[in-house]
C-alpha positions in Angstrom: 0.0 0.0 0.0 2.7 2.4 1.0 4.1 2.0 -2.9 0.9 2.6 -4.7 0.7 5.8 -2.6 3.9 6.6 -3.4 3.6 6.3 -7.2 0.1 8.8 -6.6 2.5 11.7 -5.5 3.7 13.9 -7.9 6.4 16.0 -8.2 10.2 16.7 -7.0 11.4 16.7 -3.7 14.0 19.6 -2.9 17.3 17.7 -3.0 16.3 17.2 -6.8 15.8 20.5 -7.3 18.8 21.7 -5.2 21.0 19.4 -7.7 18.8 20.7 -10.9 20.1 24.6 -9.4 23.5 23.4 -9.0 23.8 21.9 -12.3 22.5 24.8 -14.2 24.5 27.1 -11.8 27.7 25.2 -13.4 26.2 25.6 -16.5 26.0 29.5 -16.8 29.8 29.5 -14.4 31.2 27.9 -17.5 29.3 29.6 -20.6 30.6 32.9 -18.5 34.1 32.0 -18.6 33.8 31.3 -22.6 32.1 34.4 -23.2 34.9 36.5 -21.5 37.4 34.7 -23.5 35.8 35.2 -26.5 35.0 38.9 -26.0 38.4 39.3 -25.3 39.9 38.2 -28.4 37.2 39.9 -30.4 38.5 43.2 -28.4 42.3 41.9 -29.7 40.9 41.4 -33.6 39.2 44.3 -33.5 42.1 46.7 -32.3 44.6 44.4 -35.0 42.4 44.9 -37.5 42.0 49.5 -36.6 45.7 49.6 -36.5 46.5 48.2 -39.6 43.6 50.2 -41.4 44.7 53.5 -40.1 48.3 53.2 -41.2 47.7 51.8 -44.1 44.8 54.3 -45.2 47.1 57.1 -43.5 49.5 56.3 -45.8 47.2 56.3 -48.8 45.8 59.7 -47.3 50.0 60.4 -47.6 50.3 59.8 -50.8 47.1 61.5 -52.2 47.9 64.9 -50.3 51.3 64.8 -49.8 50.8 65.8 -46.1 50.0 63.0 -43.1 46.7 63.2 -41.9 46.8 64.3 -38.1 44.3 62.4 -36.3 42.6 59.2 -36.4 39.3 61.3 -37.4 40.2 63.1 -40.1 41.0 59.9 -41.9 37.4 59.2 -40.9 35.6 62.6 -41.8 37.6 62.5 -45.1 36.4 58.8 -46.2 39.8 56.3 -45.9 38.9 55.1 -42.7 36.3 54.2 -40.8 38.4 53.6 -37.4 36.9 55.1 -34.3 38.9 57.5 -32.4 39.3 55.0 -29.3 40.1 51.9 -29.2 37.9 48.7 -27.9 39.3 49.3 -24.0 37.7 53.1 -25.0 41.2 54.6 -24.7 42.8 57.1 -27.5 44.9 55.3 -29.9 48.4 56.1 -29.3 50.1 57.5 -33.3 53.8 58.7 -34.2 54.3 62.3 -34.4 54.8 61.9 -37.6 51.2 60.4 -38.0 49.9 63.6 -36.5 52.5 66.0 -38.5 50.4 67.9 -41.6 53.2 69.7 -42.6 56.0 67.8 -43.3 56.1 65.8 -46.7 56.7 61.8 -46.9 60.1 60.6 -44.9 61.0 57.4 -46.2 62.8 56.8 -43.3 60.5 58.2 -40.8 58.0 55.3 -38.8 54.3 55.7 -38.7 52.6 53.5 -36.4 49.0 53.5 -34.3 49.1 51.5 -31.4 46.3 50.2 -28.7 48.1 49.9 -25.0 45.6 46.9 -24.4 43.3 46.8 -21.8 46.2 47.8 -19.2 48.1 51.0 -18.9 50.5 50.0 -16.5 53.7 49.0 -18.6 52.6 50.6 -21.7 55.0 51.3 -23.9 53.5 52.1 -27.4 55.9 55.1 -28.3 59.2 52.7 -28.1 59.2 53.1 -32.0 59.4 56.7 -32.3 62.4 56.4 -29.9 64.2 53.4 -30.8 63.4 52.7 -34.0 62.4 48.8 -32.9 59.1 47.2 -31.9 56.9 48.5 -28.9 57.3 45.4 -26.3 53.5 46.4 -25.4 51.9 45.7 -21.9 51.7 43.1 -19.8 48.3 42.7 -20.5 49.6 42.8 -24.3 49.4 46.0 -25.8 48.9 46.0 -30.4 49.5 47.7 -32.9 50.6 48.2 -37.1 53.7 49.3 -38.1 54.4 51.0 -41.7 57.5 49.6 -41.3 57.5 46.6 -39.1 53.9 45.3 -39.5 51.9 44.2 -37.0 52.7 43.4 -33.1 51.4 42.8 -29.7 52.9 42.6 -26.4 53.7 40.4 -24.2 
């Protein structure tokens, strides 16, 4: 008899739905994780793929004018970029002087970069080019950028 009432109940006790939480709880923990990771190298893609527009289009814009073309957003208002003036960690991209220079006429030897100091500013180094004539080493948290003369690169 004690069966037959048994079978008549219906429903879940709580330690099945405590373990029905808990799994679902590890569920969304791990989706989480992947979605950081993925939004992070989308943020990394993204700021690859900036850098190497706005050199390349500033050199374009170089060529066509014979004068560099001073910020980010004139290469925007003047249609041969469409690069936003921050980068995905909504910081300003960091350019050579010469980059910003309108005045002064095409150095073949001069180095035109745009850079992105990552998602960290603590160890940023992003202006190492215009100094040493060699790669910025980044940030820590890996700094990236394009290089007219050295292509692309991200930090450590």
């Amino acid at each position: 008899m004690g069966e037959t009432t048994r079978r008549a109940r219906s429903g879940f006790t709580l330690i099945e739905l405590l373990i029905v939480v808990a799994i679902l709880a590890i569920v969304a923990v791990i989706a989480i994780a992947n979605l950081q990771g993925a939004r992070r190298r989308a943020q990394y893609s993204r700021a690859a793929a900036d850098t190497k527009t706005a050199v390349t289009q500033a050199m374009v814009y170089q060529n066509d004018t014979n004068v560099y073309p001073g910020t980010i957003a004139n290469l925007r208002v003047t249609g041969y970029a469409n690069v936003p003036d921050r980068d995905p960690w909504n910081t300003l991209w960091v350019t050579t002087a010469l980059f910003g220079d309108t005045a002064l006429p095409l150095d073949a030897s001069a180095e035109v970069h745009v850079c992105s100091e990552g998602p960290s500013l603590a160890a940023a180094d992003c202006d190492a080019a215009d100094l040493t004539g060699v790669l910025p080493s980044g940030t820590l948290d890996g700094g990236i950028g394009y290089s007219a003369f050295y292509g692309s690169w991200q930090g450590r």
